[in-house]
Each structure stands twice: as C-alpha cells, then as structure tokens.
Backbone bond lengths (Angstrom), bond angles and torsions (degrees), N, CA, C in turn:
res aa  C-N    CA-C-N  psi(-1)  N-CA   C-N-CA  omega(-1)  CA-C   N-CA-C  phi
1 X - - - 1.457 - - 1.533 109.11 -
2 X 0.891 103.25 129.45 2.233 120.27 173.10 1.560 104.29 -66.47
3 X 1.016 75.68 119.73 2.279 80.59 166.45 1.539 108.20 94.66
4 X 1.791 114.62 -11.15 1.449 106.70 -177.19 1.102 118.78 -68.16
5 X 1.804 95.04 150.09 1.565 95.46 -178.44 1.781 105.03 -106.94
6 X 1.497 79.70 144.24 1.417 87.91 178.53 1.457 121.63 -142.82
7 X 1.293 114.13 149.18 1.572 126.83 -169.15 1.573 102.17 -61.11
8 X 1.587 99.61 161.74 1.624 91.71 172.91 1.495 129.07 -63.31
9 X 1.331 105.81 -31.76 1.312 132.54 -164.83 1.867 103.94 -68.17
10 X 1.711 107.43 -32.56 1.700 124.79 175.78 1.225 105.48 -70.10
11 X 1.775 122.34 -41.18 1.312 121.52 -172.10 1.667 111.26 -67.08
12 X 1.354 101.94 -51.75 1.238 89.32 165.84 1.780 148.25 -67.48
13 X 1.046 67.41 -27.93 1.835 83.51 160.36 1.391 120.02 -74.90
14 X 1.211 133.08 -31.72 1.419 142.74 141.88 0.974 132.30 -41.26
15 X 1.315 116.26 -64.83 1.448 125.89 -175.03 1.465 110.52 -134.86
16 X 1.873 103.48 84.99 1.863 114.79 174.79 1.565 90.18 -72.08
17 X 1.496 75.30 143.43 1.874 77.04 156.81 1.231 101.99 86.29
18 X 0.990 134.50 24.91 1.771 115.02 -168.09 1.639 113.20 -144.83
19 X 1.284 103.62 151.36 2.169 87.12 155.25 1.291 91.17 -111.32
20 X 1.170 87.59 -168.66 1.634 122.41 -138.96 1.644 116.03 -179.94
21 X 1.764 97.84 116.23 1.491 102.08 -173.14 1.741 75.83 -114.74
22 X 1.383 92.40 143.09 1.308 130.15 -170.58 1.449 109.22 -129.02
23 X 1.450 104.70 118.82 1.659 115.14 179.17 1.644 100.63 -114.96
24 X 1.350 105.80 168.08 2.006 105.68 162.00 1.612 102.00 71.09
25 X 1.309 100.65 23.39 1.665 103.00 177.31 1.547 110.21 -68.86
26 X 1.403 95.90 147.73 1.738 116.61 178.23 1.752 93.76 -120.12
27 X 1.488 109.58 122.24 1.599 96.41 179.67 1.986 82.08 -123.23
28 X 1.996 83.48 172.58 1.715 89.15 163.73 1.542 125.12 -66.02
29 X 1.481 94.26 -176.87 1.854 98.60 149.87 1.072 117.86 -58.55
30 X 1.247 130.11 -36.44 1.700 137.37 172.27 1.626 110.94 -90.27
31 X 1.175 105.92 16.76 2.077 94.63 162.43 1.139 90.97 97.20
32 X 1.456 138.59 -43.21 1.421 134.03 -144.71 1.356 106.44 -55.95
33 X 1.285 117.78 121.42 1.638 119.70 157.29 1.570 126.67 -41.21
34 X 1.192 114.84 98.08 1.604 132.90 165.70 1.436 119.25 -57.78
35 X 0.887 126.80 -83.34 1.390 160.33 -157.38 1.853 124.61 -157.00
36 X 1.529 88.51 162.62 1.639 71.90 -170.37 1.983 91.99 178.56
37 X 1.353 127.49 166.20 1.244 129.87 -175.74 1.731 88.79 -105.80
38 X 1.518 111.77 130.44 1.212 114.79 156.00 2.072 134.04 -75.21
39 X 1.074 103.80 104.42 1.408 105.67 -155.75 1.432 102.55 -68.75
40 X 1.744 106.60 -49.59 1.357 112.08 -153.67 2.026 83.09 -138.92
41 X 1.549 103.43 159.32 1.009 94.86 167.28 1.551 91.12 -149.99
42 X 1.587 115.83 -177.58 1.688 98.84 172.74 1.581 98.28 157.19
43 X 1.434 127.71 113.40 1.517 121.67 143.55 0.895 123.25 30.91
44 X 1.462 120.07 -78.18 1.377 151.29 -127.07 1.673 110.97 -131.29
45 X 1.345 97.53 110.28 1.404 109.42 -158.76 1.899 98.02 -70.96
46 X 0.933 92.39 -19.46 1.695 85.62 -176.14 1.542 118.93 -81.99
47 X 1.824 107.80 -16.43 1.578 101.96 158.74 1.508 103.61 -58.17
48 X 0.690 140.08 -67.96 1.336 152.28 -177.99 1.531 110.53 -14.46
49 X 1.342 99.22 -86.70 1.832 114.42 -177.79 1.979 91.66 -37.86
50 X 1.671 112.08 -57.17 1.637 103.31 -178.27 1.503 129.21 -32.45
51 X 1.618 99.44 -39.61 1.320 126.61 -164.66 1.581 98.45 -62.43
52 X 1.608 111.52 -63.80 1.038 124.42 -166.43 1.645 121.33 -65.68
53 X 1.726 113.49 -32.09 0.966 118.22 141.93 1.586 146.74 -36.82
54 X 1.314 93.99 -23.92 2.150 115.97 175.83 1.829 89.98 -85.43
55 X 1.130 95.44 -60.33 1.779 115.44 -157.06 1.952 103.45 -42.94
56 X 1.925 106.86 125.23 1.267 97.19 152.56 1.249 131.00 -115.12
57 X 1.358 134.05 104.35 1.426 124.72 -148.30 1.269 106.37 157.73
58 X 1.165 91.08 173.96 1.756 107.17 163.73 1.236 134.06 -69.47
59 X 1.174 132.53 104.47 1.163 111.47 -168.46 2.137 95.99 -143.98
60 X 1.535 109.16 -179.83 1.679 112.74 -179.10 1.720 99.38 -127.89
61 X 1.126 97.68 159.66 1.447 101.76 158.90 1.426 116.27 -152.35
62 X 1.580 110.90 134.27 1.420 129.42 -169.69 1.162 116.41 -127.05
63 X 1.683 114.65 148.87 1.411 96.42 -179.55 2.184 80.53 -121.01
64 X 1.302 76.83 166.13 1.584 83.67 -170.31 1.653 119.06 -119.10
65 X 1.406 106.20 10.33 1.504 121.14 162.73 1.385 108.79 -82.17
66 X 1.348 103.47 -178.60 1.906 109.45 147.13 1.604 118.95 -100.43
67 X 1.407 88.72 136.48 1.248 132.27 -171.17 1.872 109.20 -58.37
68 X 1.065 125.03 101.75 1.525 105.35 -177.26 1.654 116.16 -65.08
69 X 1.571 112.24 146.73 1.446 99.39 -151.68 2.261 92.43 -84.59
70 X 1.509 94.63 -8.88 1.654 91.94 -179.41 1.574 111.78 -87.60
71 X 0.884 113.64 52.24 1.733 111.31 -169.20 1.703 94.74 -159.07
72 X 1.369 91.06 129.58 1.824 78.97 -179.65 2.218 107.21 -110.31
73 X 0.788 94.29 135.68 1.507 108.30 173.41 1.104 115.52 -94.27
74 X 1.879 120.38 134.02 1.709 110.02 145.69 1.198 119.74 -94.69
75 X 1.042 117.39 156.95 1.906 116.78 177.86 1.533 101.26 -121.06
C-alpha cells in the first residue's frame, strides 16, 4: 500500500538492506524516529540523496542494514 505508515521496526522488516527516505514522520520527545511514510526506498543510497534533492519538507533517511564500522557516513 502507497502512503502506509509504518513503524520503524515494519520498515525494517520490509525493506532489509535498503535506504529509505521517509516523509510524515512522527518522532519522540528525544527526536527518535517513530513512524513515518516510506516515500522512496532502494539499494542504492544515491537514489535516495536524488529523492531528497526533489523533496520539500521534512523528511528522514535510514538505512536498515548494518552499517560498516570502516566507512564513515553523514546523516
């Protein structure tokens, strides 16, 4: 289904392995990512950054594998 919202815990269970730009986010008192509509998802972290590049708004992005600890990321 398009537009579903889903917990973090669904995204990952959905989509291993993947990022994921996330719009319609619900976070905590502490920021923490709740929930959220998966917009885009994909392999390839650079669909992503594209995605976010279109996108005006709020939006998160997660990747839902593990992270290699020799590779450095910005978020």
């Amino acid at each position: 289904m398009i537009n579903e919202r889903l917990t973090l815990k669904e995204m990952e269970e959905k989509y291993p392995d993947e990022w994921l730009f996330i719009v319609d986010c619900e976070h905590s008192e502490n920021t923490e990512l709740l929930s959220g509509v998966v917009a885009v998802h994909s392999r390839s972290e650079a669909d992503i950054h594209e995605a976010s590049m279109r996108y005006k708004g709020s939006a998160a992005i997660r990747y839902t594998g593990e992270i290699r600890k020799d590779v450095g990321y910005l978020f």
